[in-house]
Backbone bond lengths (Angstrom), bond angles and torsions (degrees), N, CA, C in turn:
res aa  C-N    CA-C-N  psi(-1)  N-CA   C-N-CA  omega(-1)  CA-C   N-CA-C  phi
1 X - - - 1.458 - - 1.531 109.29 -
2 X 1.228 104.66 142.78 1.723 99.60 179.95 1.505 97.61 -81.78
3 X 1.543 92.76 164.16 1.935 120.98 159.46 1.483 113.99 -50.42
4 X 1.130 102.81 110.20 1.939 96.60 170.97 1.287 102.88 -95.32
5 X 1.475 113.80 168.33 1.440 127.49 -174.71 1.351 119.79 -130.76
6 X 1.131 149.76 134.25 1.481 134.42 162.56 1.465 101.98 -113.88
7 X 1.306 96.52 156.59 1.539 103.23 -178.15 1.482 106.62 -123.25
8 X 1.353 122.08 172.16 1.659 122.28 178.12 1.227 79.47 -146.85
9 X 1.679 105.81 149.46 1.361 123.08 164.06 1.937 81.96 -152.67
10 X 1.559 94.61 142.20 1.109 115.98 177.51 1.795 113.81 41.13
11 X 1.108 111.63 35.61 1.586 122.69 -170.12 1.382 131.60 66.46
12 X 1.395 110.19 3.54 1.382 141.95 -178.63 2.012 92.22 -85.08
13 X 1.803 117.09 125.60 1.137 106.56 141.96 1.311 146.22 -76.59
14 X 1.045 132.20 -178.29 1.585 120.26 159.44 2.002 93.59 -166.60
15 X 1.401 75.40 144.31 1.883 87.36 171.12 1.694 87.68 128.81
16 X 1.674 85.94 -165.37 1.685 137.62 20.96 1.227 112.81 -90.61
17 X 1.331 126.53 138.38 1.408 120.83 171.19 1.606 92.59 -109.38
18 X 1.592 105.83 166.63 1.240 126.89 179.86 1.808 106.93 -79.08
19 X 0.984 112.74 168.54 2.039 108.96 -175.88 1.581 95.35 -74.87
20 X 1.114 95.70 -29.66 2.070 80.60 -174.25 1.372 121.23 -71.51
21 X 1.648 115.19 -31.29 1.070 132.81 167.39 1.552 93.62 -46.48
22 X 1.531 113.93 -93.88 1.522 118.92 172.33 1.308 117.66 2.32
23 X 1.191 138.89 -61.15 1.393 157.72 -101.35 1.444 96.87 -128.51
24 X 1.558 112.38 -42.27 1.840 133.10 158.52 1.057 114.97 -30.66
25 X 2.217 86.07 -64.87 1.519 98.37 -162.66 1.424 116.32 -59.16
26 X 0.684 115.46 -9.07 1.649 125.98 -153.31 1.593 119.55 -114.36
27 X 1.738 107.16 -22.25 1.146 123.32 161.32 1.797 105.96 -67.44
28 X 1.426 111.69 -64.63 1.001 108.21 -166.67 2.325 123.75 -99.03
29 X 1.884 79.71 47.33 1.340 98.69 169.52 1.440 111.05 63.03
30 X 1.278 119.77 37.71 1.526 104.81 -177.83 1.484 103.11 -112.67
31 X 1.030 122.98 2.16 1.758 133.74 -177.80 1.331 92.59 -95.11
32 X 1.646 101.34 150.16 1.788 121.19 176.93 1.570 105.91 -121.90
33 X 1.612 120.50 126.22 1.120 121.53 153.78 1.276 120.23 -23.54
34 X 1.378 139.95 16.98 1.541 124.46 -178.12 1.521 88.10 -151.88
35 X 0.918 117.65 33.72 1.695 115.75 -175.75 1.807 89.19 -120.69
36 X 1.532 105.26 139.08 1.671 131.03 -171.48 1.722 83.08 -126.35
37 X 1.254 99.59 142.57 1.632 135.53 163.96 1.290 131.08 -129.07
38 X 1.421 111.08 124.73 1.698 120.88 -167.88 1.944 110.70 -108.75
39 X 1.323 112.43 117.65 1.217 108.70 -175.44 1.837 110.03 -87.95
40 X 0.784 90.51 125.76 1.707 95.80 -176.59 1.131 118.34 -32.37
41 X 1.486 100.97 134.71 1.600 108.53 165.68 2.493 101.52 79.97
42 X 1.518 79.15 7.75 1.636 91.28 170.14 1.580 122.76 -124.41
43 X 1.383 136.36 110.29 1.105 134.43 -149.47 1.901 92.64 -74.58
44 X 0.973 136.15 -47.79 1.715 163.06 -139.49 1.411 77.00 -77.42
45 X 1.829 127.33 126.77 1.428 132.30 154.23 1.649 90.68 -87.31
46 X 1.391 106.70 158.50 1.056 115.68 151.85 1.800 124.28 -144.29
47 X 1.660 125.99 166.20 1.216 122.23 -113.59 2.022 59.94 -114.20
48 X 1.318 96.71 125.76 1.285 114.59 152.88 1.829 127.02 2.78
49 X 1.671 97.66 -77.01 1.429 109.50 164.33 1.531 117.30 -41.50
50 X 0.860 111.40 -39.20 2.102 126.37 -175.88 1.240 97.02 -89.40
51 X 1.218 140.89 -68.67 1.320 130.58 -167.95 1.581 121.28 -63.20
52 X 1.319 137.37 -29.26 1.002 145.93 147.48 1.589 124.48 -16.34
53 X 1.211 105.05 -71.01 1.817 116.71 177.92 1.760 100.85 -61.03
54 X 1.335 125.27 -42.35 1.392 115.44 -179.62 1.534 107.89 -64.35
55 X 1.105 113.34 -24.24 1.775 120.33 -179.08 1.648 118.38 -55.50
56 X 1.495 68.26 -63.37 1.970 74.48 -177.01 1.194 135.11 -89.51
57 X 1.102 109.64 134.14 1.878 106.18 -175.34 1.609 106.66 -48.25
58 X 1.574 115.76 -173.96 0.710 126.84 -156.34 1.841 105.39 -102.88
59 X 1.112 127.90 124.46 1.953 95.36 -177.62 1.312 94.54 -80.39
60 X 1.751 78.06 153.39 1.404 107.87 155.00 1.741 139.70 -66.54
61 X 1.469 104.93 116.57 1.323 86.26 177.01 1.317 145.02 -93.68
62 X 1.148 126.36 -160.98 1.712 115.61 -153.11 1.530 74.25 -144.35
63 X 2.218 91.22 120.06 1.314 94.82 164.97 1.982 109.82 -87.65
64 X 1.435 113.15 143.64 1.275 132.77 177.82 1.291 120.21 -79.05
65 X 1.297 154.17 106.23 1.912 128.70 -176.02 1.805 76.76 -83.01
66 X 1.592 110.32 130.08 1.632 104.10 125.62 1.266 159.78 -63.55
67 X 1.579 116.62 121.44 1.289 136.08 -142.42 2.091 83.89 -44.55
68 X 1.579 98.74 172.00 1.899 109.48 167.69 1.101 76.17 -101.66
69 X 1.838 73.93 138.80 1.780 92.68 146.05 0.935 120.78 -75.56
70 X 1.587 106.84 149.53 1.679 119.51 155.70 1.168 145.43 -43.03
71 X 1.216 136.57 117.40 1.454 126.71 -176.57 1.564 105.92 -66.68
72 X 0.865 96.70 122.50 1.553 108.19 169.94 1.603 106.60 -90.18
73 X 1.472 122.60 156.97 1.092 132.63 -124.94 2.056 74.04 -122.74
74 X 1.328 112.92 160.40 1.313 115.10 164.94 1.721 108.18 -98.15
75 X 1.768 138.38 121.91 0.860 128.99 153.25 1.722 129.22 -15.58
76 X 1.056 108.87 130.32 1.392 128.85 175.32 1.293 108.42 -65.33
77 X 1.068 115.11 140.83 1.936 123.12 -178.05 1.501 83.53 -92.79
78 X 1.482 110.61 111.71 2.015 109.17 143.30 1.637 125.00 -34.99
79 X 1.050 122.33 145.52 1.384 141.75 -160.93 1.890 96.42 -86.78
80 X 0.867 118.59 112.65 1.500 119.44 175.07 1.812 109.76 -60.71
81 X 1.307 113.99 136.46 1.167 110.00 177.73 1.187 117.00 -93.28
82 X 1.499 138.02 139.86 1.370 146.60 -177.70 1.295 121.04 -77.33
């Protein structure tokens, strides 16, 4: 079964939505800095900003090869003048 969520805004509930739902809302600006979220089966709301990072996985990273260096060239000896 997935994670349900409830949310409070202004002491008003709403839900449960699932975290991905959440995760929507929030992509596409529908969450308010003053909005707290309770994960089921957890008495503790917590304040948006905090609950967020527990939400989302972690990304994945992307391994990089570093570029070779360049051979750098050895300076030229100046031409002696006669």
């Amino acid at each position: 079964m997935k994670s349900l969520v409830t949310l409070s805004r202004a002491f008003v509930e709403f839900g449960p939505f699932t975290k991905a739902e959440i995760l929507d809302f929030n992509k596409r600006g529908l969450l308010q800095d003053t909005d707290h979220l309770r994960d089921e089966g957890s008495d503790a709301w917590l304040h948006l900003a905090d609950w967020l990072p527990t939400a989302q996985p972690a990304p994945k990273l992307k391994v990089v090869k570093a570029p070779k260096a360049a051979k750098v060239a050895a300076p030229k000896k100046a031409k002696k003048a006669a």
